[in-house]
C-alpha positions, 0 to 999 in steps of 0.5 A: 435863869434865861429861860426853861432850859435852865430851870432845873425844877418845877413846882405846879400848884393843881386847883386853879393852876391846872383845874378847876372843881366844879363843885360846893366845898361847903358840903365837905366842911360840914362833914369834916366838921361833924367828924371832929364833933364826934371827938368833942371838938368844934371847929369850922373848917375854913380854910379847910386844910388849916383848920384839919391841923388845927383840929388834930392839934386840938383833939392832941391839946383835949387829952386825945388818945394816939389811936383817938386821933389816928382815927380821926384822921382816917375818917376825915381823909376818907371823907375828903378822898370819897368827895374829892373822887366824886368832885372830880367827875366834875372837873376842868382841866385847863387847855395848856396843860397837857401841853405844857406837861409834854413840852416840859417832859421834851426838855427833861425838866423835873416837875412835881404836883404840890397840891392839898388835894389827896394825890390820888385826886390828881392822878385820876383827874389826870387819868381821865383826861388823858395825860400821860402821867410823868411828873412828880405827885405830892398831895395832903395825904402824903405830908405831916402838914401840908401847904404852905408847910415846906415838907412837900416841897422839899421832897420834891428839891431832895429827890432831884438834888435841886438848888431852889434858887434854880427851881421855878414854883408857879401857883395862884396864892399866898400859900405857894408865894409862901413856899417861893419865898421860903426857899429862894425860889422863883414865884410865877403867878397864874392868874387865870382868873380876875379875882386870883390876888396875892394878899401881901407881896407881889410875884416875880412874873404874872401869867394868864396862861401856861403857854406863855412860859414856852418863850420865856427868858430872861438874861444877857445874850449875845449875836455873832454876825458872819457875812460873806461877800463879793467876788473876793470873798470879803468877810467880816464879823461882829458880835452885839451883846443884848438884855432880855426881860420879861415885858410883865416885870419891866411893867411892874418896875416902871410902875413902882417907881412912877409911884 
C-alpha cells in the first residue's frame, strides 16, 4: 500500500476521529437504564453500546417475550436517537474533515462511516456543518450488533468488493484496532487527544490530524533521470530505486528494538 491512490477503501470511526460531543453521557445511561428497569432488568450502561446487547440478551435469558424485546429495543433507540439530536446541536466537527472528505472524493476512494452512534446522528451532524454528504453511513441502528462486531464493517468490504487487506480503518480505540486486526487490514490511529491510548496493541501508524494522510506513502519507488546537453547533443540516463516509510513506524521499530 504506497499511498491513497492505492487504498482501495476507508473505514472512518465518527466520535473522537471526525467529532467531538460536547455533552454528559451519564444522563443517557440513566434513562436507558430505566427502560430496561421497566423490563425487570438492572444493568448499568457503560459502556453504553456493550451493555444494550448485554441488556437485550438478558431480557431474552429472563423469559422475555419476541414483542417484549422489540419493544425494549424501540424505546432505547428512540431515547438514544432524541439525545443524540439534541447533543449534536453541540458538537465540534474537526477542521480537516470536510477536507479530507473531498480530497478522498477527488480520488474516488470508497469511504464509509462505522459508527455506534445512530446514522441519522451522523448525517445531521454533517448537514448542519455543511458537508456535502457523499460516503457510505453505517450507525447502531442499522447492525444486529454493533462495534467492534464485524457486521458493519463488512457491509462496508461486500458492497465495493474490497479485499481488506487493500482497506484502510482509521479510529481512535480498541474497538476499531479490533475490526483492523480481524479483517487484515491497516490500522491508523487519531490520536487527536493526549489521553486517546489503545490498551493492548500498538497501530500501524499514529496521526494527530487527518491532513497528514494527504502525502502518506509507503513502498519501493524508482527515479529516471534524462539530461541532455551540449551542443552535440550528449544524453544520458540513469535510473535510481528508493524506499519510502513513514518516519511514525520507522520510530516506533527503532524504539523496539532499543528496548
Amino acid at each position: 500500500m504506497r499511498n491513497l491512490s492505492n487504498v482501495k477503501g476507508i473505514l472512518l470511526d465518527f466520535e473522537n476521529t471526525l467529532i467531538k460531543f460536547e455533552t454528559d453521557w451519564e444522563m443517557l445511561r440513566e434513562d436507558l437504564s430505566a427502560i430496561f428497569l421497566n423490563f425487570g432488568i438492572e444493568i448499568y450502561m457503560r459502556p453504553l453500546h456493550a451493555k444494550l446487547v448485554e441488556g437485550l440478551e438478558s431480557m431474552k435469558k429472563k423469559g422475555c417475550t419476541r414483542s417484549e424485546i422489540e419493544l425494549a429495543r424501540s424505546r432505547l433507540f428512540k431515547a438514544i436517537d432524541k439525545f443524540e439530536e439534541k447533543a449534536s446541536k453541540n458538537c465540534i466537527v474537526f477542521d480537516d474533515v470536510k477536507w479530507f472528505l473531498e480530497f478522498l472524493s477527488s480520488k474516488k476512494i470508497p469511504v464509509a462511516i462505522l459508527s455506534n452512534n445512530m446514522s441519522a446522528t451522523v448525517k445531521r451532524i454533517f448537514n448542519r456543518s455543511g458537508i456535502d454528504f457523499k460516503v457510505m453511513v453505517i450507525g447502531r441502528d442499522e447492525v444486529k450488533m454493533p462495534k467492534p462486531d464485524l457486521e458493519g464493517a463488512r457491509k462496508f468490504i461486500n458492497k465495493f468488493r474490497l479485499n481488506p487487506a487493500d482497506c484502510l480503518v482509521i479510529g481512535d480505540s480498541d474497538y476499531d484496532l479490533e475490526i483492523a486486526r480481524s479483517l487484515g487490514c491497516f490500522f491508523i490511529l487519531l490520536k487527536r487527544f493526549p489521553e486517546t491510548v489503545l490498551s493492548y496493541t500498538k497501530p500501524d501508524l499514529t496521526i494527530t490530524s487527518l491532513r497528514q494522510l494527504k502525502d502518506f506513502h509507503v513502498g519501493w519507488y524508482t527515479a529516471n533521470i534524462n539530461l541532455a546537453w551540449g551542443s552535440l547533443g550528449q544524453t544520458a540516463d540513469a535510473s535510481y530505486h528508493f524506499f519510502v516509510f513513514p518516519w511514525q513506524i520507522l520510530l516506533v521499530a527503532l524504539i523496539v528494538l532499543v528496548i
